[in-house]
C-alpha positions as MATLAB code, in Angstrom:
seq = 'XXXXXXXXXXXXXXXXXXXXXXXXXXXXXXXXXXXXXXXXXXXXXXXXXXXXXXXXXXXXXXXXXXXXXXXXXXXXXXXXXXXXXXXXXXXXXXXXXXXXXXXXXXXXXXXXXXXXXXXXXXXXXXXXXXXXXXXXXXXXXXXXXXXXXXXXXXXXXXXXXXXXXXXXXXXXXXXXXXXXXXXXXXXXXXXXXXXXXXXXXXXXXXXXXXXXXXXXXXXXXXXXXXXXXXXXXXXXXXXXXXXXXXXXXXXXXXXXXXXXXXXXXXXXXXXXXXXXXXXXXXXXXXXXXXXXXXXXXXXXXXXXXXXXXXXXXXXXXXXXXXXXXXXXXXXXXXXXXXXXXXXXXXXXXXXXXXXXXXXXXXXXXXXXXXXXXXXXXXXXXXXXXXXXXXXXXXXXXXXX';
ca = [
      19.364   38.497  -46.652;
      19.216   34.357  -47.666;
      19.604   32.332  -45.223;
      21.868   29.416  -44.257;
      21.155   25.903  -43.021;
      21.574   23.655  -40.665;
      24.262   20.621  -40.343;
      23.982   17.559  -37.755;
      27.841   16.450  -37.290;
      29.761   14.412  -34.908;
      27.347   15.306  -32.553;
      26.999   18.854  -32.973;
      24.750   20.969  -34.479;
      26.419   22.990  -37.063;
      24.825   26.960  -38.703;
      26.520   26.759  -42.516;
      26.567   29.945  -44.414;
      28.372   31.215  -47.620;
      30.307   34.455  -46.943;
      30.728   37.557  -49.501;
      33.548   35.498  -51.103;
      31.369   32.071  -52.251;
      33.325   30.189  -48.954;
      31.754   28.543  -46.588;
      31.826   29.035  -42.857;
      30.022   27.193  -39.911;
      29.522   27.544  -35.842;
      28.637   25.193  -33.370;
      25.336   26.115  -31.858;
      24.615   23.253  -29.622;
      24.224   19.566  -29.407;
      22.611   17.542  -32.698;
      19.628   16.618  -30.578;
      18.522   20.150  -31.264;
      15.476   20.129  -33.140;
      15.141   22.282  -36.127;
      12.715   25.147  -34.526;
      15.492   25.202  -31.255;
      18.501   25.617  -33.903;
      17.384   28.684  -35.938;
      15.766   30.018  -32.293;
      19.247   29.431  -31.149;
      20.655   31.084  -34.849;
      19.012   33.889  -34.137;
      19.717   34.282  -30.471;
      23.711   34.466  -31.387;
      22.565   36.588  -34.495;
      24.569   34.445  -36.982;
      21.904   34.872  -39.781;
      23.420   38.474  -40.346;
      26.800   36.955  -41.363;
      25.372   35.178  -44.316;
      25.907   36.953  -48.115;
      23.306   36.435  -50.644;
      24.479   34.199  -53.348;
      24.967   34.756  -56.766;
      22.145   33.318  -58.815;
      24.462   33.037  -62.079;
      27.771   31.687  -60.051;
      26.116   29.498  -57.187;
      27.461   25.968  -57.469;
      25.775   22.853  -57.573;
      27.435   22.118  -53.836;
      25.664   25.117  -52.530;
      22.326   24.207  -54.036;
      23.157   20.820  -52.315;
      23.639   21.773  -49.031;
      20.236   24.273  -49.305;
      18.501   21.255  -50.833;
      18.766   19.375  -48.290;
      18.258   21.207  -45.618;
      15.447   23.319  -46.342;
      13.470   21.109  -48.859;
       9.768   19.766  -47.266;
      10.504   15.893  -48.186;
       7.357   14.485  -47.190;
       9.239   11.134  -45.433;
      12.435   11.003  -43.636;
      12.809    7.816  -45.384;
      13.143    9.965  -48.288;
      15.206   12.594  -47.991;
      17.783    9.939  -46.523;
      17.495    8.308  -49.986;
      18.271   11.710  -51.565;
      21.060   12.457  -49.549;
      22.621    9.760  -49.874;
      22.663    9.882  -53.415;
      23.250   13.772  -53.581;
      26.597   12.944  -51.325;
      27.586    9.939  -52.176;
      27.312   10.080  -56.334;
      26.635   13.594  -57.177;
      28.564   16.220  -55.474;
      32.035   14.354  -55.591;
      31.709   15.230  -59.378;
      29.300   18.122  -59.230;
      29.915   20.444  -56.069;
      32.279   22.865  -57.161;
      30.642   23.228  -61.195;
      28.775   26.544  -61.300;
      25.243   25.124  -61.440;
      23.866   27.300  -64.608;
      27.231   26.548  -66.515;
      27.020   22.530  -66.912;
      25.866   21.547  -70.023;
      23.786   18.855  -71.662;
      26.483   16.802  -73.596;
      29.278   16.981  -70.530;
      26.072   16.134  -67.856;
      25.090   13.208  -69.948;
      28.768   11.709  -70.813;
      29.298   11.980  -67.050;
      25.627    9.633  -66.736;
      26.488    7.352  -69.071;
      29.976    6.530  -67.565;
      28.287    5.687  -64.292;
      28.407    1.886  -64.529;
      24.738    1.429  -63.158;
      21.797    0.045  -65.121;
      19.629    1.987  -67.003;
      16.905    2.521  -64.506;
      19.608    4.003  -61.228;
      20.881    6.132  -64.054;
      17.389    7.352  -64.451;
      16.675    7.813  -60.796;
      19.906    9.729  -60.811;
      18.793   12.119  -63.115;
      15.454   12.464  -62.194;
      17.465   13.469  -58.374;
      19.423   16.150  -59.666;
      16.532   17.823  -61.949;
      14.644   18.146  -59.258;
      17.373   19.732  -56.898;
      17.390   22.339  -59.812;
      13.603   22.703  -60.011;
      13.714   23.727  -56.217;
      16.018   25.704  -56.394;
      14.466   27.818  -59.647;
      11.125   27.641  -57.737;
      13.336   29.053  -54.577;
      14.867   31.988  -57.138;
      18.139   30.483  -56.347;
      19.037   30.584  -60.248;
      17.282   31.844  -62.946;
      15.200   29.811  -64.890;
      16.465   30.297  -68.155;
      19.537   31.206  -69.654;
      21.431   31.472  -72.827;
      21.686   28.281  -75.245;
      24.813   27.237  -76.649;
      23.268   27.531  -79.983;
      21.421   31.138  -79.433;
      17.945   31.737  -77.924;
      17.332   30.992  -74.212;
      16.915   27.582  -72.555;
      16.110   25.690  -69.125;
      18.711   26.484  -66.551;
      17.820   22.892  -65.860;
      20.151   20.991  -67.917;
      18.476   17.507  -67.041;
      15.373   18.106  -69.226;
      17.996   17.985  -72.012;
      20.095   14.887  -71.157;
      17.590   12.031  -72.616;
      18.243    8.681  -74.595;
      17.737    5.143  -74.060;
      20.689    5.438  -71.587;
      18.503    6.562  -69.035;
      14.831    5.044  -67.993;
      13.002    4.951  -64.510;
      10.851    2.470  -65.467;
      11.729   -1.128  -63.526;
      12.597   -4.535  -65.280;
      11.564   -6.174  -62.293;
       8.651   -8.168  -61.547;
       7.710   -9.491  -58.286;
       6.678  -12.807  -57.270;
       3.285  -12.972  -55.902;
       1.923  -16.357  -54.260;
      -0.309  -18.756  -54.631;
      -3.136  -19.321  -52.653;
      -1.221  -22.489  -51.256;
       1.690  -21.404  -51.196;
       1.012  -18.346  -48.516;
      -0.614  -20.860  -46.107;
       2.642  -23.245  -46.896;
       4.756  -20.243  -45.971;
       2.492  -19.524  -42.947;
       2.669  -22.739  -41.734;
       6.652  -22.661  -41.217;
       6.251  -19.572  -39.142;
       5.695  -19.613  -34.999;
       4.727  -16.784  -32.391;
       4.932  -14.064  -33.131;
       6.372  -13.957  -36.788;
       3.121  -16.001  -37.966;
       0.691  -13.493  -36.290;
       3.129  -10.414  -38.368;
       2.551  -12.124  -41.846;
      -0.893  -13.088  -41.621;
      -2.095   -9.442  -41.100;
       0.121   -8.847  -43.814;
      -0.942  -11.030  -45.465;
      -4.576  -10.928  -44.892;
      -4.800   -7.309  -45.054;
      -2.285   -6.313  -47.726;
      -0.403   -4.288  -45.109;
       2.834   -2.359  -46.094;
       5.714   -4.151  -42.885;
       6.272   -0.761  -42.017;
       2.498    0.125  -41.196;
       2.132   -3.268  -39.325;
       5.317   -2.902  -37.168;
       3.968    0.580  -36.516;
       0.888   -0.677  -34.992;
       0.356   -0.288  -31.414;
      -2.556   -2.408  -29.539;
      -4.689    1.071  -29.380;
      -4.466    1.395  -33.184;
      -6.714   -2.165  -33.640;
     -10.823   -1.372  -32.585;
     -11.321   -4.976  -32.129;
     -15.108   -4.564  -32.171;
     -15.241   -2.578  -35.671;
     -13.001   -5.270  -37.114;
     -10.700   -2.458  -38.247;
      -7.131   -0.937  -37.548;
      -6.290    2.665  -38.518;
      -2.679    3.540  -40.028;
      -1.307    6.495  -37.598;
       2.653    5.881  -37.926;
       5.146    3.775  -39.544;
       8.457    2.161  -38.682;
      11.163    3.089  -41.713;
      15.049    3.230  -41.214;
      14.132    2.032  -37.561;
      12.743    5.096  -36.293;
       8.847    6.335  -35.749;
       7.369    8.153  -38.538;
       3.935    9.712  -38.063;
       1.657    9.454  -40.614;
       1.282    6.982  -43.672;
       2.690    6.360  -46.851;
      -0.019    8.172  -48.757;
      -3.149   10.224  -47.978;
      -5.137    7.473  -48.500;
      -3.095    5.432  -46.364;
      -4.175    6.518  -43.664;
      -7.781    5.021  -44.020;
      -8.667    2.293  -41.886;
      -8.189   -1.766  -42.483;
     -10.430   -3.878  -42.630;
      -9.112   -7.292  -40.775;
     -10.742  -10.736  -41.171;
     -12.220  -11.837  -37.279;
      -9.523  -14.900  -38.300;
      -6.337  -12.175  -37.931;
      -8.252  -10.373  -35.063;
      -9.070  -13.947  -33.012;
      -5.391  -14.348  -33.843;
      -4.279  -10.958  -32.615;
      -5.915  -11.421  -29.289;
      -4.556  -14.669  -28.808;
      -1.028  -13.188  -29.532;
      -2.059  -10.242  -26.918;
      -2.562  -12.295  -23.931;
       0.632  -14.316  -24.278;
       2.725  -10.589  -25.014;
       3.849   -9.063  -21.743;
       3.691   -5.489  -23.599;
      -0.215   -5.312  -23.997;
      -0.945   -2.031  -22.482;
      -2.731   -0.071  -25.558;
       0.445    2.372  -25.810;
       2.934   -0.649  -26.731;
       3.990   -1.528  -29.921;
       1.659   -5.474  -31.292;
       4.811   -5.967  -32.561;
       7.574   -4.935  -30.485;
      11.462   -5.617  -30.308;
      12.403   -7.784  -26.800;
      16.090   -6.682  -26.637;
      14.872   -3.128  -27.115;
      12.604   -3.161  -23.775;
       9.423   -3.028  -25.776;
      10.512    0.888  -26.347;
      10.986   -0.035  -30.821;
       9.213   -2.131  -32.825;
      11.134   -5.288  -34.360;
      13.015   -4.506  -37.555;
      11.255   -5.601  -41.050;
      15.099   -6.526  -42.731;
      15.686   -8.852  -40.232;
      12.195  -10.472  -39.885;
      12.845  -11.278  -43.693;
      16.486  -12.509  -43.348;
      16.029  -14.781  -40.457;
      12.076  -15.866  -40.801;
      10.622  -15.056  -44.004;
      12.792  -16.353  -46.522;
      14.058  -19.305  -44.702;
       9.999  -20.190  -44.430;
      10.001  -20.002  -47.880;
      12.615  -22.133  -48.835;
      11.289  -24.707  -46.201;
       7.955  -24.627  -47.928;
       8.837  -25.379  -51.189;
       8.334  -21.824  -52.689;
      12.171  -20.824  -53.190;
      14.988  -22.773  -54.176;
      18.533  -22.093  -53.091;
      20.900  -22.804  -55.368;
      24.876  -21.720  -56.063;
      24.013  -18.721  -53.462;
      21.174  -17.279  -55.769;
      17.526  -17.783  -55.117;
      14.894  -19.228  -57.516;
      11.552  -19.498  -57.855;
       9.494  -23.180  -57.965;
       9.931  -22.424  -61.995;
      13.545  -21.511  -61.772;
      13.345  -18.323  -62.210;
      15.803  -16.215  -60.994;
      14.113  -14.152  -57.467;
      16.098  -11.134  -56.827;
      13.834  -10.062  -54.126;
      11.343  -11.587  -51.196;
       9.788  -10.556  -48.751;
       6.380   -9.132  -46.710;
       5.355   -7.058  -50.057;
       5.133  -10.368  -51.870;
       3.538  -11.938  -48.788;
       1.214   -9.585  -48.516;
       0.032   -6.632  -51.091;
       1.352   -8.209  -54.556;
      -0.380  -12.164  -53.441;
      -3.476  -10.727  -52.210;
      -4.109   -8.349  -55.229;
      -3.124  -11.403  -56.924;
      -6.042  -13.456  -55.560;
      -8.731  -10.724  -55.459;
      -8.302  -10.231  -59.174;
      -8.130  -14.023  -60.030;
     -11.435  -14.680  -57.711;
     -13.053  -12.366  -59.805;
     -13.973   -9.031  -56.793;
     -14.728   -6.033  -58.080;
     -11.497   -4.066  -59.467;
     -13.015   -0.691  -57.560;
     -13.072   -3.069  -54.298;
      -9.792   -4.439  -54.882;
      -7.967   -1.041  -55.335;
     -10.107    0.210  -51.743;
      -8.705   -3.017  -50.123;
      -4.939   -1.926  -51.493;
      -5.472    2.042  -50.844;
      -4.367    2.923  -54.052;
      -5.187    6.118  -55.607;
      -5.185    5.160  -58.543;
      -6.514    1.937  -60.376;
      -3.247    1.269  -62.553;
      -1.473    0.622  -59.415;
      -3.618   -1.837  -58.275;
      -3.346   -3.376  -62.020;
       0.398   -3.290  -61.279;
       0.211   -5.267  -58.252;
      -1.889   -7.917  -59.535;
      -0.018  -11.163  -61.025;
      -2.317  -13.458  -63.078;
      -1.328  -17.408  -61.408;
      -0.553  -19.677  -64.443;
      -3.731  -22.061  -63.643;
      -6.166  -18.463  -64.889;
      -3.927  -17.784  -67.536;
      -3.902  -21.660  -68.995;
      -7.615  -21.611  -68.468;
      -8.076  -18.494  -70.073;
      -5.837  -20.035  -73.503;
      -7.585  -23.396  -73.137;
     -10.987  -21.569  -72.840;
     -10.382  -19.716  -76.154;
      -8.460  -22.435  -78.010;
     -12.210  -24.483  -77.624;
     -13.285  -21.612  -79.988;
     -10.999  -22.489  -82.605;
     -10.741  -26.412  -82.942;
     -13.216  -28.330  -83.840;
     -13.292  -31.539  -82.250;
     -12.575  -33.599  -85.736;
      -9.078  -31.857  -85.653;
      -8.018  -32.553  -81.837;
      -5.602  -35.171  -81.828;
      -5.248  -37.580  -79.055;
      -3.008  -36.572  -76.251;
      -2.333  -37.545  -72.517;
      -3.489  -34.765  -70.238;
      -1.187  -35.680  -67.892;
       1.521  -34.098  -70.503;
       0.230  -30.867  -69.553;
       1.803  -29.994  -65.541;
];
């Protein structure tokens, strides 16, 4: 017998099933505050598991796979399987859900992708969703893994390893801004109690915003000069854990932050170890303060104040005029600060244990070469190939 799954609704909590007939039923089994362990206790309890059929692997639609997806798949981040849900729900079932999965072809997929008016990269991210959905649900023996090509022979069931072309790419055109030296104590400088205190140990320790609002005073051994990453705060609630493995190793934090931090601690009235460093007022202490708004109403505005962004016909620019289509703590903290470790010359192997990456090309990725190393590093090589007979006169000043 397959199972069913579980749906949070209006306040209920909802057992789905498919009956003999491919149509799907549901009961109320109790309020959605029901965990996932009480709900199947409480399936089983009423016995509703025996009412489910087991599906079809070569006529199960892509709505069923959906609902199964989602419900039984380990995402490793709630964060994440809200992303996926949205876009399973949103953009892919209202097309999709009915369409026997193995029966969707290539061509038909990809003319549906292509109409999507998105840019390249969403289009990609879209794909790369509903692929997956289908390798879970091969790996689950949901639907076979292969089946008859239109051409003869036997192909992937999957019929997004097929849909390519320059149509679809998950690689970003974006490029951060990372800061200047000067321009991150500018920024801090506009900032008061407590925002300054939250983006200097960003910025001093290249901490994700979700790890630091997740901080609570126990996490910070004041005499080690380290904090250790035990939850975050994403989609304002609590996640346990870190980002990555690796992210859960512990900080090191200059005794600047930490003389900072304990300054901040005797003026907080929630400074019992179990409170949050960081937490929201109008909450009660109980959540910390939410990183969207920190950026809308501190961050930013410190930024234009200091000279680092320019507002102009609604849009933001940077000092250079380029268009900025995002700011916020991650350029504060871990793209500047990669930034600055590379440019002062640390050792790469240090730089990548200061960003917990697990891999060096990420910490490659983060760091942004400032114009002054990359002139010196032309002007240093141009020496090589003038000689000083053919260097006209010029003004250095012409040079900003």
């Amino acid at each position: 017998m397959a199972k069913g799954w579980i749906r949070r609704k209006k306040g209920s909590a909802l057992y789905c099933w498919y009956n003999s007939k491919g149509l799907e039923r549901s009961r109320t089994i109790g309020p959605s505050s029901l965990s996932d362990k009480e709900a199947w206790t409480k399936v089983g309890e009423l016995g509703l598991d025996k009412l489910v059929a087991k599906s079809d692997p070569t006529r199960v639609t892509v709505g069923e796979l959906a609902e199964k997806y989602l419900a039984k798949h380990p995402f490793n981040k709630q964060s994440t399987k809200e992303l996926h849900e949205q876009v399973i729900r949103n953009v892919l079932l209202p097309k999709w859900s009915p369409a026997v999965a193995i029966r969707i072809s290539a061509p038909e997929l990809k003319s549906w992708f292509v109409g999507l008016d998105v840019s390249t990269q969403t289009r990609g991210k879209y794909r790369g969703m509903m692929s997956h959905l289908y390798e879970w649900a091969t790996a689950e023996e949901l639907i076979p893994a292969f089946v008859n090509g239109a051409s003869g022979g036997y192909v992937s069931s999957n019929p997004c390893t097929r849909v390519k072309g320059p149509e679809f790419s998950q690689e970003s055109d974006y490029e951060a801004l990372a800061l200047e030296v000067e321009d991150t104590f500018a920024l801090l400088s506009q900032l008061k109690q407590p925002e300054y205190e939250i983006a200097l140990l960003v910025a001093t320790c290249g901490l994700r915003i979700s790890e630091a609002l997740g901080l609570r005073w126990k996490n910070i051994l004041w005499e080690r000069g380290v904090l250790v990453i035990r939850q975050t705060f994403v989609h304002s609630a609590i996640q346990d854990g870190a980002k990555t493995k690796l992210s859960r190793s512990r900080v090191e934090v200059p005794r600047l932050a930490l003389d900072v931090l304990a300054e901040w601690r005797k003026r907080t009235v929630y400074a019992g170890d179990e409170d949050y460093v960081f937490p929201s007022i109008k909450l009660g202490g109980k959540k910390p303060r939410t990183a969207t708004m920190l950026v809308q109403d501190y961050i930013r505005p410190a930024a234009i104040r200091a000279g680092i962004l320019v507002e102009q016909d609604g849009e933001l620019l940077s000092k250079e005029s380029d268009p900025v289509t995002r700011f916020g703590f991650h350029n504060l903290g871990r793209h500047s600060l990669a930034s600055f470790l590379m440019d002062e010359q640390e050792n790469p192997a240090v730089v990548q244990a200061v960003m917990r990456h697990a891999q060096m090309d990420m910490t490659l990725y983060y760091s942004h070469s400032n114009r002054k190393a990359k002139r010196a590093a032309v002007e240093n090589y141009a020496q090589h190939l003038v000689s000083e007979e053919r260097v006209p006169v010029r003004v250095p000043e012409t040079i900003q």
